[in-house]
C-alpha positions as CSV (number, residue, x, y, z in Angstrom):
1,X,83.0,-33.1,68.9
2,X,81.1,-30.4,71.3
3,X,79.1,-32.1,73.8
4,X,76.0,-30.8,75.0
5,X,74.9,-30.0,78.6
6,X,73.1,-33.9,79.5
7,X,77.2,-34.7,78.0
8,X,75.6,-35.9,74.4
9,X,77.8,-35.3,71.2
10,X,76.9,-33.6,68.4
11,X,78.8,-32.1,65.2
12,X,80.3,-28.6,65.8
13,X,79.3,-25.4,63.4
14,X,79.1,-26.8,59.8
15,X,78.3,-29.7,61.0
16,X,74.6,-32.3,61.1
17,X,72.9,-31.1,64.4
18,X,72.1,-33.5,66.8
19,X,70.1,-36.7,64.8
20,X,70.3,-35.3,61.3
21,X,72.4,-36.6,58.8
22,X,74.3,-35.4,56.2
23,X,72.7,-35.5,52.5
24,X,74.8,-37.9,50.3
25,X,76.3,-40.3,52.6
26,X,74.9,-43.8,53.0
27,X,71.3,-44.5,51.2
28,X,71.2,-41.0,49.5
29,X,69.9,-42.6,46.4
30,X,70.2,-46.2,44.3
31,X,73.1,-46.3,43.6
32,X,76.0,-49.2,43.3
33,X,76.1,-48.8,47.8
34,X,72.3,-50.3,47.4
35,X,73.4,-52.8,44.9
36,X,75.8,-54.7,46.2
37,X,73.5,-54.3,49.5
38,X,70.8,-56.0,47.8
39,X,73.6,-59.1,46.4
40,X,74.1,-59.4,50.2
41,X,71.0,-60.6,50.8
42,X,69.9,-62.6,47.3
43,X,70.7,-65.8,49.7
44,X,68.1,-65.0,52.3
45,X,65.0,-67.3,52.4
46,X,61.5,-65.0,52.6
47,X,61.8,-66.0,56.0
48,X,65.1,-64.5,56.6
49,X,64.4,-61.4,55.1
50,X,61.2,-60.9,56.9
51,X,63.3,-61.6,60.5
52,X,66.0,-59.0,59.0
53,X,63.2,-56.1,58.3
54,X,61.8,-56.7,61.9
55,X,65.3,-56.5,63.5
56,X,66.2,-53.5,61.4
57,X,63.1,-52.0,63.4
58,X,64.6,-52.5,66.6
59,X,62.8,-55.5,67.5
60,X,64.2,-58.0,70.3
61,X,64.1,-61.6,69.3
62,X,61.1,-62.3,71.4
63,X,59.2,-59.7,69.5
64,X,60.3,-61.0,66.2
65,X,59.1,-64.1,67.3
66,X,55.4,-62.9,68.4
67,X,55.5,-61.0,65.1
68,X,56.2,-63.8,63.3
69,X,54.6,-66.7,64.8
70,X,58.3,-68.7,65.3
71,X,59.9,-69.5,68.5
72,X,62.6,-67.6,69.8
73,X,65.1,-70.2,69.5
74,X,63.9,-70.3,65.2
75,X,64.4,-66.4,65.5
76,X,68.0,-66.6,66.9
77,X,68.9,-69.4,64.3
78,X,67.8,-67.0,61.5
79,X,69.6,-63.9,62.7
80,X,72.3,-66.5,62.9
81,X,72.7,-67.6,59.2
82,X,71.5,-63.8,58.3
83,X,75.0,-62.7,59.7
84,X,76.5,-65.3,58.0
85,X,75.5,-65.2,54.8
86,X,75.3,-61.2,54.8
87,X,79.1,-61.0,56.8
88,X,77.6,-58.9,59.0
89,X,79.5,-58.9,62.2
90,X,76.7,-58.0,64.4
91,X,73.0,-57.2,64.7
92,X,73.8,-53.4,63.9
93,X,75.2,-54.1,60.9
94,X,72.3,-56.4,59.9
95,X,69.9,-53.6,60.4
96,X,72.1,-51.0,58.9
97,X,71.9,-53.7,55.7
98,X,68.4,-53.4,56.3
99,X,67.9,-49.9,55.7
100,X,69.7,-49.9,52.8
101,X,68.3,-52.2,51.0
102,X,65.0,-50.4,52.0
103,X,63.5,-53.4,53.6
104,X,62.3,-50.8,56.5
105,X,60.6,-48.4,53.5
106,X,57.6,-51.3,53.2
107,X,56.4,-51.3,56.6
């Protein structure tokens, strides 16, 4: 990895430049990746689903809250049983799940 002068990685030559991706990797089409995304979350209430589409945006769990009219607490049980029931291991994974399930394409 080259790093550039504020000490920021990016690919060398061949490589993506600094915040593009490569086409064909991960959510380059529907394909069986997207599928068994989409199984992952066939367990989610509307609810859920709705608090995993805000997180995928970045959101902090007060401003999923004030988006959707829950308390904060409600919020942080959801994320809760969204990682469960996804086995996602953390909130980046969740909204990586997100994204490829192209809850963040209906915005």
């Amino acid at each position: 990895m080259i790093r550039d002068r504020a000490g920021r990685g990016r690919a060398g030559p061949g490589g993506p430049r600094l915040g593009e991706r490569r086409r064909g990797g991960r959510g380059a089409g529907r394909g069986r990746d997207t599928e068994a995304a989409l199984s992952r979350i066939e367990e989610l209430t509307l609810t859920g689903r709705d608090v995993l589409r805000l997180l995928g945006t970045g959101l902090s769990n007060a401003e999923i809250a004030g988006q959707l009219y829950l308390s904060a607490g409600t919020v942080k049980a959801h994320i809760s049983r969204i990682l469960t029931r996804t086995g996602c291991a953390n909130r980046v994974q969740a909204a990586v799940l997100a994204h490829d399930v192209g809850l963040l394409n209906d915005r």
